[in-house]
TORFIMAR-803958 format. One record per residue (C-alpha): x, y, z; residue in three letters. Coordinates in steps of 0.001 Angstrom, whole numbers, plus 500000, padded with zeros to 6 digits. Layout:
<rs>
X|Y|Z|ALA
...
</rs>
This chain:
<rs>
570355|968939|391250|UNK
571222|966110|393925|UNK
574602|967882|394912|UNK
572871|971383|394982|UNK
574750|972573|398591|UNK
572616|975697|398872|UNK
569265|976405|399118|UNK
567840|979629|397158|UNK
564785|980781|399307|UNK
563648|980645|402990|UNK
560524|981923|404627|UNK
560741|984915|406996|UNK
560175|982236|409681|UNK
562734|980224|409079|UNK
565691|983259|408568|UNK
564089|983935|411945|UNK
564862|980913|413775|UNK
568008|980381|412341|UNK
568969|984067|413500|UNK
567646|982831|416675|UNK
569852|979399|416753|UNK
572750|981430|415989|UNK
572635|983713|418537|UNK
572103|981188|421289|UNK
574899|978992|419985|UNK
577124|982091|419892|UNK
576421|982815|423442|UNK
577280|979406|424880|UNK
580603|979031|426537|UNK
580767|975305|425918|UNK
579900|974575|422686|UNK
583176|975771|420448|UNK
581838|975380|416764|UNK
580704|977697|413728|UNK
577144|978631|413025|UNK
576869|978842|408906|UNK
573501|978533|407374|UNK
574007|975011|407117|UNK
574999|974086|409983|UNK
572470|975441|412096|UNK
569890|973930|409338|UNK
570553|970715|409149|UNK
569720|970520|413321|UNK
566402|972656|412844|UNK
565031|970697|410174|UNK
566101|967411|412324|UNK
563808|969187|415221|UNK
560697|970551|412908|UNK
562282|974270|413189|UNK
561961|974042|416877|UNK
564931|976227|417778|UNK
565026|975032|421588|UNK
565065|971441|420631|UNK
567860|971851|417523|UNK
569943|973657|420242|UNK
569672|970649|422293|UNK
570601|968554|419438|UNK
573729|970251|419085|UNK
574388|969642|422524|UNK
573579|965920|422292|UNK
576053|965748|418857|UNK
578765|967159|420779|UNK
578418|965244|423877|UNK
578851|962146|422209|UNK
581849|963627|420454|UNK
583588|964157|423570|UNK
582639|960952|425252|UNK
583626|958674|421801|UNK
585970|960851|419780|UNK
587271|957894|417654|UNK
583701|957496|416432|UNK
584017|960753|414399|UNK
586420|961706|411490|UNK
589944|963556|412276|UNK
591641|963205|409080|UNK
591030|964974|405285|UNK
589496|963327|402567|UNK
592852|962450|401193|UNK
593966|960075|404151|UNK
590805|957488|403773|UNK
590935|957707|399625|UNK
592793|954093|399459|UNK
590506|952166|401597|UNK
587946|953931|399534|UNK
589067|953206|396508|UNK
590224|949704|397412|UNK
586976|948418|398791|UNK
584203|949884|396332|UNK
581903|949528|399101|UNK
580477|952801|399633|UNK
578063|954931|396986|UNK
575270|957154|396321|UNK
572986|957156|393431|UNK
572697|960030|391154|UNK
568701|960044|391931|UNK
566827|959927|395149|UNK
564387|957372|395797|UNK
560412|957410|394723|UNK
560127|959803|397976|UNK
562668|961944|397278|UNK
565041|960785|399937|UNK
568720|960735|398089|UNK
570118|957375|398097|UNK
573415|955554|399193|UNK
574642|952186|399395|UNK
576482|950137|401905|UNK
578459|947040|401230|UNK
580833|945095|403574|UNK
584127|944203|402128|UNK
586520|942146|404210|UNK
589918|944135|403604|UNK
591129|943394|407424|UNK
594436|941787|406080|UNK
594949|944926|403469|UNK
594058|947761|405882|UNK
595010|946443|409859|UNK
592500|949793|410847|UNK
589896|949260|408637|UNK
587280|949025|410821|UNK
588490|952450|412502|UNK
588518|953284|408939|UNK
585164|953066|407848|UNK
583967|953911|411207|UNK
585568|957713|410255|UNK
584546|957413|406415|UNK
580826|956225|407607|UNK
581013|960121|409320|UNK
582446|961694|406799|UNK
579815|960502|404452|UNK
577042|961506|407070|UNK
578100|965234|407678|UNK
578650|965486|403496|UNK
575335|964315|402784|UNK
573973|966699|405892|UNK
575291|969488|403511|UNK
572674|968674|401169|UNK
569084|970754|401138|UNK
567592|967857|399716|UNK
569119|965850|402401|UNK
568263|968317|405180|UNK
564310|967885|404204|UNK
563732|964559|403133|UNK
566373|962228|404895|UNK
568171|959633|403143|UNK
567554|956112|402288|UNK
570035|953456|402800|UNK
570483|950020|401595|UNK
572765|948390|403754|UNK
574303|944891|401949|UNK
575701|942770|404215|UNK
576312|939890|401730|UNK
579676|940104|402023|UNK
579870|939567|405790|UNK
582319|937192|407089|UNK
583765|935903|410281|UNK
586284|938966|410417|UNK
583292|941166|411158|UNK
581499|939610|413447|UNK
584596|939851|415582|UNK
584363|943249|415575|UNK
580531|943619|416699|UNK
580430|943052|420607|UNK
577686|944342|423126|UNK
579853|947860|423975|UNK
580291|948396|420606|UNK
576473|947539|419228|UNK
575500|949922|421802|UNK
578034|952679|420490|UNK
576848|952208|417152|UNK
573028|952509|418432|UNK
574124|955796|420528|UNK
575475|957377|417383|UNK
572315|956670|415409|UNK
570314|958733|418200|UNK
572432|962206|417511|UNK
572916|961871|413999|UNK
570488|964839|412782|UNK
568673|963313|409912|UNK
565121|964130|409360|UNK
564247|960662|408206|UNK
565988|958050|407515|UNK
564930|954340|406475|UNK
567631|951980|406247|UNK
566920|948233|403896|UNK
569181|945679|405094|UNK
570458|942755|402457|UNK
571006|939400|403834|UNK
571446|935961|402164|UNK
572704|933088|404440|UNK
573807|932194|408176|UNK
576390|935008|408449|UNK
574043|937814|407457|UNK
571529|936656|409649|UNK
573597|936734|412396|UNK
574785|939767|411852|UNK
571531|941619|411675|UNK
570366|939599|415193|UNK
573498|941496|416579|UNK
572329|944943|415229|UNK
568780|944860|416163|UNK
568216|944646|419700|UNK
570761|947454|420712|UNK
568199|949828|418345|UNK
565782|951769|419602|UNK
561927|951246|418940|UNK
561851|954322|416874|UNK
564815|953410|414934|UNK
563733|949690|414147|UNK
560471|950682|412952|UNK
562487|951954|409716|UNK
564379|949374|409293|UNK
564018|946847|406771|UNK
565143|943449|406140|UNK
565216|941567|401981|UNK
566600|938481|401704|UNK
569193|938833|399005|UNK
567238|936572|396467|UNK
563903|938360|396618|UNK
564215|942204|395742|UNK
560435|942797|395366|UNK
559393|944474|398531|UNK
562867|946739|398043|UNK
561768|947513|394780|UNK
558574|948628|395787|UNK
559786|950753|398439|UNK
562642|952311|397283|UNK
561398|952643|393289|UNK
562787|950659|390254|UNK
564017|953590|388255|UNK
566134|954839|391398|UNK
567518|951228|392257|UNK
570689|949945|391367|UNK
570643|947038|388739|UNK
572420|944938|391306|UNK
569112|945058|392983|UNK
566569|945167|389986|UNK
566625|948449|388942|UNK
566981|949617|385385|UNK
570520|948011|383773|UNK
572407|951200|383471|UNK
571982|952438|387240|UNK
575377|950954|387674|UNK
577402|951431|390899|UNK
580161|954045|391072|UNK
581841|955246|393883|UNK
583266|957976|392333|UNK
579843|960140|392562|UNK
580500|959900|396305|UNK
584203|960304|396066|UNK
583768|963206|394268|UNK
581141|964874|396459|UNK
583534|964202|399175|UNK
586457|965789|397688|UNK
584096|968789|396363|UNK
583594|969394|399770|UNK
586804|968427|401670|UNK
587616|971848|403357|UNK
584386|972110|404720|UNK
583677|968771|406080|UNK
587683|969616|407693|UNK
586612|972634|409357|UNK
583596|971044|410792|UNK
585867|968006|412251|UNK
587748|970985|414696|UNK
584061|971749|416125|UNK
583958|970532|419867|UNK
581922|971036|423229|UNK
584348|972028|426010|UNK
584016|971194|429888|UNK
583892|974093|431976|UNK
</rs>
């Protein structure tokens, strides 16, 4: 099941390290979070069950927490549920890719006029979204896979993306404790073009080597990547993969007072 949140069986190994993970976080006097089974998971798959290196990790996540707390979520579910609902622009398909990497889709929507902080918006649902799908076992092994669609790019964005906050954006992808991720982006046109010139040079080598640009009138090379039978039929996959943001909506809200608790974790200065 995609939205499986718990994991039946791990090796002796494993309940070992994450024992081990546990106890270390427990003993810091700086770091000021929870250490649940997947929590501590999600960082040691990230670092190949190396328990040093997912401590580390922790430390990284949290250091860029305290250095750009607006870049996080600090709000329930319930407070970003009209943007949400009002910009269809976020969603996750009910099967993963041909890899096995559990998909999700990102569109941009101008709504600057209807929502004056939307870009502070999405900025906090974008992280919201991230930690939910970190939940995920399947998630936790495989990565994710995302198709990022920046047809609907306009002027209003490209306001938004200067050189402090490209490099914000590229400093958030580095602690973000996914295992893999590949990301396909959609263009069509001057805007999108521009947009993706913004984005690229602020990524790191390892970063842009999964990254993947389609030009929004030839699909075949996303098809071929991704898989037709797990592509939306926006994009050439089989007519009834339809988008709906309620499967994300509802994985959210499934999962609200956890991904709440989780927003209160923080790394102290002593």
């Amino acid at each position: 099941m995609l939205f499986l949140c718990t994991r039946e069986n791990y090796t002796a190994e494993e309940l070992f390290k994450i024992k081990q993970l546990r106890q270390i976080v427990e003993k810091s006097e700086e770091l000021q979070i929870g250490t649940d089974e997947t929590f501590l998971t999600k960082f040691l798959y990230y670092t190949h069950w190396d328990t040093f290196k997912a401590y580390q990790a922790i430390h990284a996540y949290y250091d860029f927490k305290l250095k750009h707390p607006t870049w996080m979520a600090h709000h329930p579910i319930q407070y970003y549920s009209k943007v949400f609902n009002a910009t269809q622009c976020r969603f996750i398909m009910p099967q993963t890719d041909k890899n096995g990497r559990v998909l999700v889709i990102f569109k941009t929507v101008d709504a600057f006029q209807q929502f004056p902080d939307y870009l502070q918006h999405l900025i906090e649902m974008d992280d919201l979204i991230f930690e939910s799908l970190l939940m995920l076992p399947r998630v936790q092994q495989n990565g994710i896979t995302v198709i990022c669609d920046l047809q609907g790019t306009t002027r209003n964005f490209l306001r938004q993306f200067s050189p402090s906050f490209m490099k914000i954006v590229n400093e958030k992808n580095g602690i973000l404790p996914f295992s893999q991720r590949i990301v396909h982006i959609i263009q069509r046109g001057f805007l999108m073009h521009v947009t993706s010139s913004l984005f690229l040079p602020f990524m790191n080598k390892e970063f842009k080597e999964r990254i993947f640009t389609h030009d929004g009138r030839h699909l075949n090379k996303l098809r071929d990547m991704v898989g037709f039978d797990s592509l939306p039929a926006e994009y050439g996959g089989p007519a009834t993969n339809v988008l709906d943001t309620s499967l994300m909506l509802n994985h959210l809200n499934q999962n609200a007072d956890y991904l709440e608790k989780i927003q209160s974790y923080k790394k102290r200065i002593l």
